[in-house]
TORDO-703970 format. One record per atom (N, C-alpha, C): residue in one letter; atom name; x, y, z. Coordinates in nm, 3 decimals. Each point is the difference from the previous one (the first is absolute). Layout:
# TORDO-703970
   code   site        xx        yy        zz
      A     CA         X         Y         Z
...
This chain:
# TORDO-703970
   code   site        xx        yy        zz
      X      N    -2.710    -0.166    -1.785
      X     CA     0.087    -0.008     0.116
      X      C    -0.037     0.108     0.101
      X      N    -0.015    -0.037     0.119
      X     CA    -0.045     0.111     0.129
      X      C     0.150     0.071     0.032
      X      N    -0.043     0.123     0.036
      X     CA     0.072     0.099     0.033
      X      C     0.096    -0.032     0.125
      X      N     0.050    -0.056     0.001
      X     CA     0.043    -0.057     0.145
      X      C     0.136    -0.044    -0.014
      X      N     0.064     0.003     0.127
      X     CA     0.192    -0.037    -0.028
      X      C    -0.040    -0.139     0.026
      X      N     0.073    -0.106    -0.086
      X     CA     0.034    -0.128     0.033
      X      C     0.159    -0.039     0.026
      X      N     0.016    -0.099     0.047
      X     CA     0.136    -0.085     0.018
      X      C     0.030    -0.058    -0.143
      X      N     0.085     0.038    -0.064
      X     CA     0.083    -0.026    -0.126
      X      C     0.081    -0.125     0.071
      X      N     0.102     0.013     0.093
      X     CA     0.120    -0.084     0.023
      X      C     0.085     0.001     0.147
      X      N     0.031    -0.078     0.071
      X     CA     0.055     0.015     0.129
      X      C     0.172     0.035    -0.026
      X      N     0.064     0.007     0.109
      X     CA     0.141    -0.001    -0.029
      X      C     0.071    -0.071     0.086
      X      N     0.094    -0.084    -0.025
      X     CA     0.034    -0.100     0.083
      X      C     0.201     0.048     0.032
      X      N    -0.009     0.014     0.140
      X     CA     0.101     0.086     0.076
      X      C     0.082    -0.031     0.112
      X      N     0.103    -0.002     0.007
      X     CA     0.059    -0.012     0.138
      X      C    -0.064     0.036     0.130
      X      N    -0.075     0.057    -0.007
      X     CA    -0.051     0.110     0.086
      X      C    -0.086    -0.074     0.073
      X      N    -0.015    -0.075     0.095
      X     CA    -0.142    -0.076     0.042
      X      C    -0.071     0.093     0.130
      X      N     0.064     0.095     0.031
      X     CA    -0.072     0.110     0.096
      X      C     0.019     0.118    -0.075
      X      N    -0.063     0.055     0.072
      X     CA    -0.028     0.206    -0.004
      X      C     0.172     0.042     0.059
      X      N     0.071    -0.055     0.097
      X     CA     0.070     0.049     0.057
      X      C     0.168    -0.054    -0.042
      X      N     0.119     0.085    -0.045
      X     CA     0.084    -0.039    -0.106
      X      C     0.000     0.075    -0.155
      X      N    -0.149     0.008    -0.081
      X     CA    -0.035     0.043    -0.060
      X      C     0.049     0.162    -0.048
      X      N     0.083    -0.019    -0.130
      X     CA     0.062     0.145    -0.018
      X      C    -0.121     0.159     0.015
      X      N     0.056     0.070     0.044
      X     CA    -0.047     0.107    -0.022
      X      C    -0.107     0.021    -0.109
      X      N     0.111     0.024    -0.073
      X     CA    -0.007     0.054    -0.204
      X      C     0.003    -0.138    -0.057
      X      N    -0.069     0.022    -0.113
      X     CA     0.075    -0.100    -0.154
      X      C     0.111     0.045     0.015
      X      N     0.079    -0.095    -0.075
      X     CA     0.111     0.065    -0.079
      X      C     0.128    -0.009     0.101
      X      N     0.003    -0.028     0.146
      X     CA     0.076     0.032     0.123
      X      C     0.091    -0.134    -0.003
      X      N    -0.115    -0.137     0.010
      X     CA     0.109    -0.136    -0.048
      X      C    -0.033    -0.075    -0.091
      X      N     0.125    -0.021    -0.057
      X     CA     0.013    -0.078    -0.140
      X      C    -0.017    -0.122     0.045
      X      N    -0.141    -0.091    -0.032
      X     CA    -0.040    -0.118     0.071
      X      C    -0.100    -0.031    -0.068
      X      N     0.029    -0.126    -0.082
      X     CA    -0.155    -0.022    -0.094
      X      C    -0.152    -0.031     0.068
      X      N    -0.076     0.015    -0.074
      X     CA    -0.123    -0.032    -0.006
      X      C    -0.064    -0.100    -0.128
      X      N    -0.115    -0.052     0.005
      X     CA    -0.036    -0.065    -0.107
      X      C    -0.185     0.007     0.059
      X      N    -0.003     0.095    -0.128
      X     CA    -0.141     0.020    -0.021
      X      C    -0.136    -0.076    -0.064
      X      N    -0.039    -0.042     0.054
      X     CA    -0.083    -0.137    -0.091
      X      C    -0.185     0.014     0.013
      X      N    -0.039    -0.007    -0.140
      X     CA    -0.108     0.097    -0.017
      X      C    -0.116    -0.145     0.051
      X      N    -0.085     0.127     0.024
      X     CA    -0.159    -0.119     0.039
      X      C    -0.002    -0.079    -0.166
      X      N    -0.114    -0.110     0.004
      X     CA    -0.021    -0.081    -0.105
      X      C    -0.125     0.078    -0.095
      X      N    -0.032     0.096     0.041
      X     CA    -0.106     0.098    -0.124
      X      C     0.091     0.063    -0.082
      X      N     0.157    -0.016     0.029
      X     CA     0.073     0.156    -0.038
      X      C     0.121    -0.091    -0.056
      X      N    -0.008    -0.122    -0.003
      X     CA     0.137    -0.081     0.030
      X      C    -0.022    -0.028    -0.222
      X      N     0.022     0.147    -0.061
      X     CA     0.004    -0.025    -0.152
      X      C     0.097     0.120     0.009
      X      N     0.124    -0.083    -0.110
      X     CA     0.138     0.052    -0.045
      X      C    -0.039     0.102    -0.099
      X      N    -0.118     0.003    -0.036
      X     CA    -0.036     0.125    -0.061
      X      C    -0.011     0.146     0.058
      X      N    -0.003    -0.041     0.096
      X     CA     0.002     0.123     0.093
      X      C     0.130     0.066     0.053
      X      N     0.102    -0.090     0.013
      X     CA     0.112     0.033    -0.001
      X      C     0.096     0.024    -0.131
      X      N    -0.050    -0.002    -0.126
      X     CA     0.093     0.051    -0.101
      X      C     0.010     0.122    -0.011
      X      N     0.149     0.029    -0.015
      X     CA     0.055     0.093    -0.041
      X      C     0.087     0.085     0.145
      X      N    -0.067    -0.104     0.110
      X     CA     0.109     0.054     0.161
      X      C     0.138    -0.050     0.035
      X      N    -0.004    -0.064    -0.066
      X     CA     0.189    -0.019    -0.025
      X      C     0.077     0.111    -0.038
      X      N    -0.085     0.088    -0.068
      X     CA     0.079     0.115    -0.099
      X      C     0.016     0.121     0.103
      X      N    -0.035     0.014     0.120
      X     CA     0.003     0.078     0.165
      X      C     0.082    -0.077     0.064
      X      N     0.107     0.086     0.052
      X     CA     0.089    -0.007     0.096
      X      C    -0.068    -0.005     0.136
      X      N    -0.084     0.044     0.013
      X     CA    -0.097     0.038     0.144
      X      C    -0.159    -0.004    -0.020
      X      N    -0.073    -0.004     0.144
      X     CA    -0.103    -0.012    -0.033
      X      C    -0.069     0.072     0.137
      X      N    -0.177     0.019    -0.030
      X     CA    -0.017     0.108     0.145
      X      C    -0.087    -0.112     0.084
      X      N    -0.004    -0.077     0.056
      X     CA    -0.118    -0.085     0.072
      X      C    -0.060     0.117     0.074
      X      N    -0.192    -0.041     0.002
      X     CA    -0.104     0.039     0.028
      X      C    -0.026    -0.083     0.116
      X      N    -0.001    -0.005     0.164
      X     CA    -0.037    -0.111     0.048
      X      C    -0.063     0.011     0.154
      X      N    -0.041    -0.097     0.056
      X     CA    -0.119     0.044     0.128
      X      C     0.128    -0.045     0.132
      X      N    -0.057     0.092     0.067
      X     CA     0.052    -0.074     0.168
      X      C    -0.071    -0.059     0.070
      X      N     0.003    -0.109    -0.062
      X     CA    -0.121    -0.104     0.061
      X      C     0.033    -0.019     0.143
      X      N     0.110     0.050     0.067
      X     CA     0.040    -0.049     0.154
      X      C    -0.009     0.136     0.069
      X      N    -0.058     0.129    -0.041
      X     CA     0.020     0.124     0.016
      X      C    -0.166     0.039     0.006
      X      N    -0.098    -0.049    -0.013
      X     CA    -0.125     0.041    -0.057
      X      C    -0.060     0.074     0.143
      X      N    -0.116     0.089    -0.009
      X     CA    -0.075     0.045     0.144
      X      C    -0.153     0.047    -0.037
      X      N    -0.072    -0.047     0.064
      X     CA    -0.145     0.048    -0.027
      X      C     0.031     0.171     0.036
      X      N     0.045     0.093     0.065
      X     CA    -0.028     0.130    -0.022
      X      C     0.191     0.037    -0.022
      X      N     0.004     0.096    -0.048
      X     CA     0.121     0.105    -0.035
      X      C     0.011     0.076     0.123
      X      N     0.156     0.067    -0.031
      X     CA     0.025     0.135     0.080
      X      C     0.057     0.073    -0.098
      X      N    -0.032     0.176     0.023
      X     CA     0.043     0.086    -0.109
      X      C     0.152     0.025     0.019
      X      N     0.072    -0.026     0.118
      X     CA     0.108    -0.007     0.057
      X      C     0.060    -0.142     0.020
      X      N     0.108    -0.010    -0.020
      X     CA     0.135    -0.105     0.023
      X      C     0.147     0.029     0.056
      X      N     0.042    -0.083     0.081
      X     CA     0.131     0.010     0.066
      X      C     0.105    -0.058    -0.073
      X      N     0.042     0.044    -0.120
      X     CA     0.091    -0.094    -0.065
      X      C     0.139    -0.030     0.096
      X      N     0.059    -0.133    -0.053
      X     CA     0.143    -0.065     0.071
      X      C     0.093     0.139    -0.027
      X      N    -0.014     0.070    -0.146
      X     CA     0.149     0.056    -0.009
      X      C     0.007     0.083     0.097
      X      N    -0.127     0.072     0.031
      X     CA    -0.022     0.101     0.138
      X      C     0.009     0.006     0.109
      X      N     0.090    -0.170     0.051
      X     CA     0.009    -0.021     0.136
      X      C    -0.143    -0.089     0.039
      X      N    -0.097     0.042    -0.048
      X     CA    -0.150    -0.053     0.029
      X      C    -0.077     0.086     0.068
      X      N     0.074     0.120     0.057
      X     CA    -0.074     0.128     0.077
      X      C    -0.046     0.116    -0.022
      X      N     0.038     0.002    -0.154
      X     CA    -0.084     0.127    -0.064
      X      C    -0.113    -0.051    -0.119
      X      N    -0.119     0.049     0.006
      X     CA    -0.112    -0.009    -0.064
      X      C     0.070     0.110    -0.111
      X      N    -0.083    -0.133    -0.122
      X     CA    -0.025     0.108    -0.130
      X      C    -0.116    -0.011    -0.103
      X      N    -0.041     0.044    -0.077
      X     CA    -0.114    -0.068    -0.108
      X      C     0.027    -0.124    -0.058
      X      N    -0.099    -0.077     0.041
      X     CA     0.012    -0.156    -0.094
      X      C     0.006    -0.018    -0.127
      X      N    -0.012     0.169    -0.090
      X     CA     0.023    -0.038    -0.157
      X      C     0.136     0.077     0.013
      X      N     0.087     0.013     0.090
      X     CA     0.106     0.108     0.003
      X      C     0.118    -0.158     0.007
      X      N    -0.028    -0.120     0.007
      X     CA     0.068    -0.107     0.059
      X      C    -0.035    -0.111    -0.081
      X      N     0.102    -0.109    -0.008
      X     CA    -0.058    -0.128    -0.066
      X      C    -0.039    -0.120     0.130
      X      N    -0.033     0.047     0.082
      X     CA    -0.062    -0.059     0.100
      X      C    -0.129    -0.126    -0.018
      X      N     0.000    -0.107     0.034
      X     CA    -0.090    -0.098    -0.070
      X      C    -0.122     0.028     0.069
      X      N    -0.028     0.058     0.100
      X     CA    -0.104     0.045     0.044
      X      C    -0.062     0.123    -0.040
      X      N    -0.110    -0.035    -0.088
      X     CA    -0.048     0.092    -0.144
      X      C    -0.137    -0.037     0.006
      X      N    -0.098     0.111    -0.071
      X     CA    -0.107    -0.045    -0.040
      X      C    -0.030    -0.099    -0.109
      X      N     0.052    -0.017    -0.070
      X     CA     0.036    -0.103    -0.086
      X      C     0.121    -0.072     0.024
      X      N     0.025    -0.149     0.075
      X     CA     0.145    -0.042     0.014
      X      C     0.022    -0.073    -0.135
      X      N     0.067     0.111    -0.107
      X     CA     0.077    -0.016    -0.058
      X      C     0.145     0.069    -0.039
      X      N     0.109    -0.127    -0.065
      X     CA     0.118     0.059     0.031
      X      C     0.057    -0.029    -0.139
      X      N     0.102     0.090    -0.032
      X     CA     0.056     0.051    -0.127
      X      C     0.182    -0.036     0.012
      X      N     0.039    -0.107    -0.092
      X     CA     0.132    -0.032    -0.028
      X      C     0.080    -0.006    -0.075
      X      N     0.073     0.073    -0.058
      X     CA     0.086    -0.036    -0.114
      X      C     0.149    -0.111     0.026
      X      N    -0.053    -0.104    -0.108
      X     CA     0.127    -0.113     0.031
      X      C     0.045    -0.009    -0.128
      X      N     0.126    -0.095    -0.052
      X     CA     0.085     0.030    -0.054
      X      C    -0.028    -0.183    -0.095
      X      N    -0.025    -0.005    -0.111
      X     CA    -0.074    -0.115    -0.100
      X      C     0.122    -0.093    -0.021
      X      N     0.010    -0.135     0.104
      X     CA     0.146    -0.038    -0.119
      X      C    -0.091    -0.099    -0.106
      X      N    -0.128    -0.006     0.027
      X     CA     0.011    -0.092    -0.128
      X      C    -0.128    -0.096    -0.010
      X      N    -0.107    -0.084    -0.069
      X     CA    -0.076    -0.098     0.044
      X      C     0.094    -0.123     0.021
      X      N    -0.153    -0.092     0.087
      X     CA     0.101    -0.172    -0.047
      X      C    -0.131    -0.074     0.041
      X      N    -0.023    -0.075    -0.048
      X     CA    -0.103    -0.145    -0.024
      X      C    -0.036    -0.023     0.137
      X      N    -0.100    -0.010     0.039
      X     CA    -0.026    -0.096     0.121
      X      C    -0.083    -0.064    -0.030
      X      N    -0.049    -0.097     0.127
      X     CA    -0.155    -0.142     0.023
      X      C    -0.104     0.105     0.005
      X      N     0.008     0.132     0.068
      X     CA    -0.087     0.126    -0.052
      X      C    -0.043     0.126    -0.117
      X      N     0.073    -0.050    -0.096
      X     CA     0.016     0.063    -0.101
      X      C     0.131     0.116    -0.053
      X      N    -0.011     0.069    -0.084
      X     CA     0.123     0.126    -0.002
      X      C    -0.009     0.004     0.146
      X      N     0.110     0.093     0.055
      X     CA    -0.016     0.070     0.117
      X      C     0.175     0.133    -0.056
      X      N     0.010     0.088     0.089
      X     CA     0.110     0.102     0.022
      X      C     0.055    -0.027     0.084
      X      N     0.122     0.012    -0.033
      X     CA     0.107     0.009     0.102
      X      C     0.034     0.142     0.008
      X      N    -0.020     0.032     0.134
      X     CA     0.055     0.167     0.047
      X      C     0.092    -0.012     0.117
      X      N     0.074     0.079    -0.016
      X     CA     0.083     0.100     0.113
      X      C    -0.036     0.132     0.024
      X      N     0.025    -0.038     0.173
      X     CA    -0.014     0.130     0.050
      X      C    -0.131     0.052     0.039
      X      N    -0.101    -0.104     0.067
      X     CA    -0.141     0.002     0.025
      X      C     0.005     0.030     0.141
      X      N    -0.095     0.102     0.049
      X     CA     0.008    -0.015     0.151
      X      C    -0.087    -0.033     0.068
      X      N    -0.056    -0.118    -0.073
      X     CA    -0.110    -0.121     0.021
      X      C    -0.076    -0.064     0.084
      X      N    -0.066    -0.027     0.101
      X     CA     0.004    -0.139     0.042
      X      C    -0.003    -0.129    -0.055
      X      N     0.037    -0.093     0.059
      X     CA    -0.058    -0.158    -0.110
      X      C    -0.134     0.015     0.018
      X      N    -0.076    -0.046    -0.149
      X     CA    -0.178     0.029    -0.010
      X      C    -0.044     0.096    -0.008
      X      N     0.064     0.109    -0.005
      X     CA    -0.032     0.138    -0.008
      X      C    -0.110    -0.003    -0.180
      X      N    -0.123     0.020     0.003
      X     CA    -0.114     0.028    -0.106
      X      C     0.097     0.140    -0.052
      X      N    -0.036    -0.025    -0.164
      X     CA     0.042     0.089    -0.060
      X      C    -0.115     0.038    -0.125
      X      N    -0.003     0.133     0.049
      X     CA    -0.117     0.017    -0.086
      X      C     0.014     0.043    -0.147
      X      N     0.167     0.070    -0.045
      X     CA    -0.022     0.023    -0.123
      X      C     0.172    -0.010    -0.068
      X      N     0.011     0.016    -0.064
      X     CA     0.178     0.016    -0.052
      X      C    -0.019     0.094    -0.114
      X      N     0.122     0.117    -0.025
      X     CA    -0.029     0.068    -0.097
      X      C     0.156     0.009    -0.004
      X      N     0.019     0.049    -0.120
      X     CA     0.144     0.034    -0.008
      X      C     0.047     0.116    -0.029
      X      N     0.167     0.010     0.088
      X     CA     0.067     0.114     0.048
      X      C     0.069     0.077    -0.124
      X      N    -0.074     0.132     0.013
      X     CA     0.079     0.048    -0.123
      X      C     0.083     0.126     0.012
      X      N     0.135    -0.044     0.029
      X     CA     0.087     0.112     0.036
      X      C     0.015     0.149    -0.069
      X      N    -0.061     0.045    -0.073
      X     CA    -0.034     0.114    -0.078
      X      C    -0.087     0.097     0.118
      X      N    -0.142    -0.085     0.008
      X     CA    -0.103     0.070     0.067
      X      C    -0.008    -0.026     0.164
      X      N     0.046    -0.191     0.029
      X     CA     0.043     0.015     0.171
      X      C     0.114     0.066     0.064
      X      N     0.082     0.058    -0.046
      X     CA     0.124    -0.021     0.076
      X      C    -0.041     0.185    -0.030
      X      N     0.074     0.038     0.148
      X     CA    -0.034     0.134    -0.018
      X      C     0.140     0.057     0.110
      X      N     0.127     0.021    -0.068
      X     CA     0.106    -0.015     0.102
      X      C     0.032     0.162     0.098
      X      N    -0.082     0.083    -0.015
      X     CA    -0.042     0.121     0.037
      X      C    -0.113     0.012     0.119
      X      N    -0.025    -0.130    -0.023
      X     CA    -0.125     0.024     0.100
      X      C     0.018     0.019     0.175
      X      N    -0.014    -0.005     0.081
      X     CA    -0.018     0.113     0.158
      X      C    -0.065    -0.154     0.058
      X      N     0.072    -0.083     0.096
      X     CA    -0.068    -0.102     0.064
      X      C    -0.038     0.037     0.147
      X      N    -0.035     0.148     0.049
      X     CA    -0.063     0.000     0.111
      X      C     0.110    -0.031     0.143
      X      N    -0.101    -0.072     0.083
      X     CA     0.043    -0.071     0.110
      X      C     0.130    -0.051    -0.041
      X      N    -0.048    -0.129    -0.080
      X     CA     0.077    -0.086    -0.076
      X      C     0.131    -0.024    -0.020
      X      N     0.068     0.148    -0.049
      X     CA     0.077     0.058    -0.059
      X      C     0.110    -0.068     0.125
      X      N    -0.031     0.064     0.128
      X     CA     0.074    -0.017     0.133
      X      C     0.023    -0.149    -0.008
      X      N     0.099    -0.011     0.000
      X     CA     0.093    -0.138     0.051
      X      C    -0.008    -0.025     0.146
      X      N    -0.054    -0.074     0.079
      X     CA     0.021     0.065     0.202
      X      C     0.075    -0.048    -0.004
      X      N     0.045    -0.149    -0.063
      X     CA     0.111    -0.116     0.021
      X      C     0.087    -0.039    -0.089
      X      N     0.149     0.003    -0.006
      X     CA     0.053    -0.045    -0.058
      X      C     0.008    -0.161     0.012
      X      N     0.061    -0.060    -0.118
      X     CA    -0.048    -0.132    -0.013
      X      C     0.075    -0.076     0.096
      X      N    -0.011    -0.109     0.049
      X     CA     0.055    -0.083     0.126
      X      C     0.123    -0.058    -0.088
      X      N     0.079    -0.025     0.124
      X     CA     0.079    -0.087    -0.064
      X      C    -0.019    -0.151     0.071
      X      N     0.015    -0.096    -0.104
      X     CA    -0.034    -0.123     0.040
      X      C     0.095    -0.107     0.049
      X      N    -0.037    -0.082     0.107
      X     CA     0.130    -0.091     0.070
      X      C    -0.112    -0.145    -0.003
      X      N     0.033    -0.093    -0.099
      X     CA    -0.025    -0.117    -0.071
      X      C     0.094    -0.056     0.021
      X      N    -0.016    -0.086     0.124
      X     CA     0.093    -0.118     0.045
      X      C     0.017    -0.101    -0.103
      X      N     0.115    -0.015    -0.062
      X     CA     0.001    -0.122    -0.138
      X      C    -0.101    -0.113     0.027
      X      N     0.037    -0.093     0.150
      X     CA    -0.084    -0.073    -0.049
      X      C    -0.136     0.002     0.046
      X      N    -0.087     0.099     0.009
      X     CA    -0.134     0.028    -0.014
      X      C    -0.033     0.063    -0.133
      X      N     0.079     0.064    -0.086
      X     CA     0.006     0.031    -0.120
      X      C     0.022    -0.059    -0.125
      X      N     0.062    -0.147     0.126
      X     CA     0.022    -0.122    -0.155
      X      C    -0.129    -0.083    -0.003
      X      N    -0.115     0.062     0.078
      X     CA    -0.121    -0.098    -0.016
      X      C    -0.085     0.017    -0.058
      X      N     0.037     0.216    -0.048
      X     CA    -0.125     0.004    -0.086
      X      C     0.053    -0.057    -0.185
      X      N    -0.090    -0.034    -0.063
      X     CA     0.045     0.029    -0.155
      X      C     0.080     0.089    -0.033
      X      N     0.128    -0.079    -0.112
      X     CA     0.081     0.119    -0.059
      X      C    -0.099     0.108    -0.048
      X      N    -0.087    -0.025    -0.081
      X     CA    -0.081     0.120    -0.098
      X      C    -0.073     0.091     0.094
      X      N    -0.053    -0.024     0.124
      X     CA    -0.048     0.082     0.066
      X      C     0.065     0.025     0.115
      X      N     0.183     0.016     0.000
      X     CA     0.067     0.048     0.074
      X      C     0.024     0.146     0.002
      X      N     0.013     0.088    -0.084
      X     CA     0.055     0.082    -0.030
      X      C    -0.155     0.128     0.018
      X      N    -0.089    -0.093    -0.044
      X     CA    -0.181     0.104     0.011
      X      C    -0.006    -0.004     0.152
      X      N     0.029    -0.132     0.057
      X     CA    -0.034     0.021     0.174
      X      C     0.111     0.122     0.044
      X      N     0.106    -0.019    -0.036
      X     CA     0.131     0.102     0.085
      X      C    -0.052     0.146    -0.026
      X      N    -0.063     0.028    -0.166
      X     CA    -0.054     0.140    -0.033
      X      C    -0.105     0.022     0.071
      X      N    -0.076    -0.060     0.042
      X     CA    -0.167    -0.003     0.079
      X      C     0.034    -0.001     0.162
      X      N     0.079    -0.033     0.042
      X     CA     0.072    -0.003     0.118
      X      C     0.063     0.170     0.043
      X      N     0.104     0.038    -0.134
      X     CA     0.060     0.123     0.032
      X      C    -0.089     0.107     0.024
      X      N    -0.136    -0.031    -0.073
      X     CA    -0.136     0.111    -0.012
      X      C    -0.047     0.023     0.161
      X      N     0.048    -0.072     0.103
      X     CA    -0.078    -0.002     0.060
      X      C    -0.135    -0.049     0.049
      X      N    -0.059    -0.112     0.050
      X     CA    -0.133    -0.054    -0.033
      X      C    -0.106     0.072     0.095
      X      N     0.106     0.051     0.124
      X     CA    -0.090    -0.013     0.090
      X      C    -0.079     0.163    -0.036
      X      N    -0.136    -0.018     0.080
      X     CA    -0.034     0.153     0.024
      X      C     0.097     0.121     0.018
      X      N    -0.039     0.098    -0.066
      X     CA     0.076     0.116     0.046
      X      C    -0.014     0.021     0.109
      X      N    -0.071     0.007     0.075
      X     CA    -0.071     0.072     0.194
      X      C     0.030    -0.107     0.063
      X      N     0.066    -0.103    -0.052
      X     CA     0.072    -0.119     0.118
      X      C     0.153     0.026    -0.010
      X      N     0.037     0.008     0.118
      X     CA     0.185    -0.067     0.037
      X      C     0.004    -0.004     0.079
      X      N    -0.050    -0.149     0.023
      X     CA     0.119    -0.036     0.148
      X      C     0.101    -0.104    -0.036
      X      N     0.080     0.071     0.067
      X     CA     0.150    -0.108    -0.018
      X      C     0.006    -0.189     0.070
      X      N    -0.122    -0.009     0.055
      X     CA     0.002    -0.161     0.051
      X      C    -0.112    -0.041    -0.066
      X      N    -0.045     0.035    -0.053
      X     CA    -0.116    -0.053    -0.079
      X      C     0.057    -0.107    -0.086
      X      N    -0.062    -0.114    -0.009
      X     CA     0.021    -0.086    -0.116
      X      C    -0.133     0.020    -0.095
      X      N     0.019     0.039    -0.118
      X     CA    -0.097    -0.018    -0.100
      X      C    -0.010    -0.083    -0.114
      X      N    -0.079    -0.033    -0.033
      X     CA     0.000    -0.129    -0.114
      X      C    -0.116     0.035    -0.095
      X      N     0.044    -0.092    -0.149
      X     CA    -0.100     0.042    -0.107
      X      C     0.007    -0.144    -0.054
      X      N    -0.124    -0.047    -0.086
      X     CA    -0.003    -0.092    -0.107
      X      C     0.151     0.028    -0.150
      X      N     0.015    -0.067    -0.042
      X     CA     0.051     0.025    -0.125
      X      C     0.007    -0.085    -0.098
      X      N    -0.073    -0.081    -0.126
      X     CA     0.028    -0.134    -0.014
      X      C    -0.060    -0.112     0.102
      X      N     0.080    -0.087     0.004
      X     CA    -0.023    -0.106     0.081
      X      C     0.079     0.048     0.156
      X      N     0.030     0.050    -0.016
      X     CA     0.085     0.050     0.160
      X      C    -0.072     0.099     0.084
      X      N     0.060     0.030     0.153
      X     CA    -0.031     0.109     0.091
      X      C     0.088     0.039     0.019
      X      N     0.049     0.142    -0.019
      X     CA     0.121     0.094    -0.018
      X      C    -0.016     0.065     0.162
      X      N     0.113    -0.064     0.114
      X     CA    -0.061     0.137     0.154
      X      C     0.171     0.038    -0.084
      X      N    -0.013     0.161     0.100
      X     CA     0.111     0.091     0.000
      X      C    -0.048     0.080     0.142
      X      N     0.126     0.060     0.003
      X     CA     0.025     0.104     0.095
      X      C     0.061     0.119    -0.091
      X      N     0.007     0.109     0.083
      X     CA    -0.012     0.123    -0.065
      X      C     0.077     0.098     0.091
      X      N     0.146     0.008     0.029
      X     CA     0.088     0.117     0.049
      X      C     0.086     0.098    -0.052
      X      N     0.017     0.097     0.062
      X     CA     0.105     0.112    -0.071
      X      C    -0.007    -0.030    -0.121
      X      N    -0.108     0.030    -0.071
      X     CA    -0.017    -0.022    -0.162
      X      C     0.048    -0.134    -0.043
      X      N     0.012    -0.098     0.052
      X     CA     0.067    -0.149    -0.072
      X      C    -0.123    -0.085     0.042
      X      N    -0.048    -0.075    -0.118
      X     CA    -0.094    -0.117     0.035
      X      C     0.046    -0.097    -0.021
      X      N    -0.036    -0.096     0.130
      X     CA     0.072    -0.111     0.012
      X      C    -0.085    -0.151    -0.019
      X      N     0.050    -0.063    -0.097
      X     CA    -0.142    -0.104     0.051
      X      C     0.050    -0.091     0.092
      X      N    -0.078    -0.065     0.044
      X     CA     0.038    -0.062     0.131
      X      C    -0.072    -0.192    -0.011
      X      N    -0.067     0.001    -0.097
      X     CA    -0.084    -0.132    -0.006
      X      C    -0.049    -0.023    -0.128
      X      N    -0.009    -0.081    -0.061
      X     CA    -0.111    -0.065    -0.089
      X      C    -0.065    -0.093    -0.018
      X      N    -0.140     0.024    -0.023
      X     CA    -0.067    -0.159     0.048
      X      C    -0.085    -0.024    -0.111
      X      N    -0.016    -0.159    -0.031
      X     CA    -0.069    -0.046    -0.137
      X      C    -0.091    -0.079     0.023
């Protein structure tokens, strides 16, 4: 076998843009279903991952890629106006675009593609290449002492959300409650607010626009 990263498995997501897309893992509780290429598609490989509560995905930003780097980045939490080191940030613009996730295992289930995972809490795109899965082991990952930097800073408290019933009775019950949490996060850029702006994201089968005042986001449309 050559030394080289391959594509194990894609992940299939609400997410059909870059934009919407949580921050962090772990931010909305919103499944995923991971479904491996056909070199990899043996249940042998998956025994014994049921017995993990969590798991770490290994995976590329295939929509993020650049023939040259910068040693500097403007991350969102920073407004977008202060430069910092690109290994100081999880910024997808890297010498290597790869990106690191911990999601939350509920479980396998059968598909026309073989085993596949069901996860929560991916901050995915749909098709997002995944190059590896390992599992989370709260002993040696979890480090509740640890110093998150920048990070640490909250700039925004979470929105509060105004979901007109009946634009809210159109999405799915099951992915009512992940849109309202993914909503309160805030979608838009940090270094954007304007108050007449209409903005919109993929989600599912839908286009989510909102508006965004005195901390309340409002949606205003949905289109299918």
């Amino acid at each position: 076998m050559k030394n080289e990263l391959r594509v194990i498995a894609h992940i299939e997501t609400d997410f059909k843009t870059k934009f919407g897309i949580p921050r962090q893992s772990g931010l909305v509780d919103l499944e995923g279903l991971i479904v491996f290429e056909p070199e990899f598609r043996n249940d042998d490989a998956l025994r014994g991952i049921e017995d993990f509560s969590h798991l770490w995905l290994i995976w590329n930003f295939s929509k993020s890629e650049r023939e040259n780097w910068s040693p500097t980045v403007r991350p969102p939490r920073l407004g977008g106006n202060k430069r910092v080191g690109v290994f100081a940030t999880r910024s997808p613009f890297r010498p290597n675009p790869i990106g690191l996730s911990s999601v939350r295992l509920l479980g396998t289930v059968k598909t026309e593609k073989g085993t596949a995972l069901r996860v929560s809490g991916a901050d995915l795109m749909n098709g997002t290449p995944i190059y590896d899965i390992k599992p989370y082991l709260p002993y040696t990952d979890s480090h509740p002492d640890a110093i998150g930097g920048f990070a640490d800073e909250k700039l925004k408290d979470n929105l509060k959300v105004n979901f007109p019933p009946k634009l809210l009775n159109l999405i799915p019950k099951n992915k009512k409650s992940a849109l309202l949490e993914l909503l309160s996060e805030d979608p838009r850029p940090h270094y954007i607010n304007d108050d007449e702006r209409i903005y919109g994201f993929e989600f599912a089968e839908f286009e989510i626009k909102f508006k965004v005042k005195d901390n309340v986001l409002t949606v205003v449309n949905i289109l299918n």
